[in-house]
N, C-alpha and C positions, 0 to 999 in steps of 0.2 A: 478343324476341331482342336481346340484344346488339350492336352497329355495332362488333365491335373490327373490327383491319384484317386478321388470321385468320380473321373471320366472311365478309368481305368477298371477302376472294381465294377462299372455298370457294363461297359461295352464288350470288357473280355474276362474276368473272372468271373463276376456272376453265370454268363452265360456258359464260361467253361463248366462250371460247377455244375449246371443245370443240366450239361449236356453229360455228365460223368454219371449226373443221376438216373437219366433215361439211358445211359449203357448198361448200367446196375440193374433197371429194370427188365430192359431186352435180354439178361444174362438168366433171369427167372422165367421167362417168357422160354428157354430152350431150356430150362430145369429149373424146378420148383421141388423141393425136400420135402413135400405135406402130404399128409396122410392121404388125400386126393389126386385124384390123376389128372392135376392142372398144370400140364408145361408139355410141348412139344415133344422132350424124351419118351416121355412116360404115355404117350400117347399112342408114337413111334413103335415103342417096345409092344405093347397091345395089339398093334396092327401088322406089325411084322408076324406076329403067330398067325392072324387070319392070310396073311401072303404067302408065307410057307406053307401052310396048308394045300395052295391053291398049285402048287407044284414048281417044274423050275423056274417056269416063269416069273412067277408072283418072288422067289427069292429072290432072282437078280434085281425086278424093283423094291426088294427090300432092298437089298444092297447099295442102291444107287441113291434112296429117300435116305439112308444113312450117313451117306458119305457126303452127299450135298447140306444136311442136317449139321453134322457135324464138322465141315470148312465152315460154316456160316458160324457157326459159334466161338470154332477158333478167331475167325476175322474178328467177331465183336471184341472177343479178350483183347488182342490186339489193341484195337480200336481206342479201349477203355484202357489200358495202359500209357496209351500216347496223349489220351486227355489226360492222365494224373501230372504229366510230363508240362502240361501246359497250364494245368490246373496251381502247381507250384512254381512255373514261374512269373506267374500273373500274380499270384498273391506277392512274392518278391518283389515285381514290379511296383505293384501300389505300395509295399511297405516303405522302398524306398524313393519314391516320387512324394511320398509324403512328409519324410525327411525333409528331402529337398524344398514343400514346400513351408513346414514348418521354420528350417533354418534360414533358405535365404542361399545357400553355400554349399550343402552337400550332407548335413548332418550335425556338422563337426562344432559348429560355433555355440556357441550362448546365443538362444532369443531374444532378442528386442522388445520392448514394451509393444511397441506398434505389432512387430510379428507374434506375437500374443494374441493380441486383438484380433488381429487379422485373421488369425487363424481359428478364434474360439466364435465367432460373431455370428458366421453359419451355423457350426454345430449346435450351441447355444441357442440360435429362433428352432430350432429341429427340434429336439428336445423339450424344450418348452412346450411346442404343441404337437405332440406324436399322433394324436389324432386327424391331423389335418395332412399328413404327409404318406410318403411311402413308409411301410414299418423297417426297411432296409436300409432308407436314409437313419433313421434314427437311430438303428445299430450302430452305423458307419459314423454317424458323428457322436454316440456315446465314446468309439474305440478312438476316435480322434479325440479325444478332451481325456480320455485316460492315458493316451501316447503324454499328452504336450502336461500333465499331472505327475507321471515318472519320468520326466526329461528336467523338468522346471524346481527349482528350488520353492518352495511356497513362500516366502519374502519377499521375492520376483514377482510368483502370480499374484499377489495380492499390495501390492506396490502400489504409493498415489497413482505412479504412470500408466500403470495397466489400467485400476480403476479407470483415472480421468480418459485414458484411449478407448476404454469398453463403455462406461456411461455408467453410472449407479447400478439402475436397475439389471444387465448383464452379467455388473461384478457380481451381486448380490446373489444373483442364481448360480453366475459358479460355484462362490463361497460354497451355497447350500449344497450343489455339484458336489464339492472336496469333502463338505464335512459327509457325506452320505456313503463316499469312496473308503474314508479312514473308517466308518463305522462296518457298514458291509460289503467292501472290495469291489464295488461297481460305480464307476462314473456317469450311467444314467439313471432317471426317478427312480425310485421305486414304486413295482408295478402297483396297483390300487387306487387310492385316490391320488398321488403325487404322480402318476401316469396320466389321468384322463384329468383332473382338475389341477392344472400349474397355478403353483403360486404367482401373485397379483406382479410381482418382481420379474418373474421369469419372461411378463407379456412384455417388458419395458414400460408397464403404464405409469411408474412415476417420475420417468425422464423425456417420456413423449419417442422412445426408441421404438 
């Protein structure tokens, strides 16, 4: 397998995140704050009166559906503490594997026309047709084209070199990319018709890309 930073956000942050949200969930699942008595405690608390009643017996199993109740709940805190732990540094990971692969070097350098290209040519077919993809790639390659957007001087991204490396029709969807960034602070469509209907540019149909 591959370490891009695409591999990266699929294999282990997504799924970290995924599994941070099913902690979150499990955490409501042993208490829920709503007016109803949906969660475990609240349940617990109900049933413990009908145990106590029931004499000593019935307390000491309240006592012990307690105490199992609530290890369980501590473990999930836990649990969900040591995902945020890996949850952050997996985004770190891809942030800076992406670096890496935008520059070439580690971050540090000036892009290349070619590493321009290279790097916009994915995001760029993403984009263009959002409908045909994962909706998560297309996040992931809006956030790439707004990385290599605040990294790149705009003289640079729109240089004969980049154009003639990217192809007409590419450059001309970043353009529309940049101008739509500078207008409303986002580097992909906007949602409506420039979401589900890309302009003719954005397909490559007038370079055969």
């Amino acid at each position: 397998m591959t370490l891009t930073a695409a591999t990266l956000r699929r294999e282990i942050l997504e799924p970290s995140l995924e599994a941070r949200a099913l902690n979150l969930g499990e955490e409501r699942v042993f208490y829920n704050p709503s007016p109803e008595p949906d969660s475990l405690i609240e349940v617990l608390a109900a049933a413990t009166r009908t145990l106590a009643a029931a004499g000593a017996h019935g307390k000491r199993q309240a006592v012990y559906l307690w105490d199992y109740t609530l290890e369980a709940r501590d473990h999930n805190r836990r649990e969900g503490d040591k995902e945020l732990v890996v949850c952050g540094a997996a985004d770190g990971m891809v942030s800076h594997t992406r670096s890496l692969e935008l520059s070439g070097s580690g971050g540090a350098s000036p892009l290349t026309a070619k590493a321009i290209a290279r790097a916009l040519r994915e995001p760029l077919r993403v984009i263009a047709e959002p409908s045909l993809g994962d909706p998560r790639a297309w996040v992931d390659a809006g956030r790439t084209v707004g990385e290599i957007f605040a990294r790149t001087p705009s003289g640079q991204l729109f240089s004969p070199a980049v154009t003639r490396e990217l192809g007409k029709a590419k450059a001309a969807a970043l353009r529309d990319l940049y101008d739509r960034r500078e207008t409303n602070g986002a580097a992909t469509p906007a949602k409506g018709r420039g979401a589900t209907e890309p302009r003719g540019e954005a397909h490559g149909r007038s370079d055969g890309e």
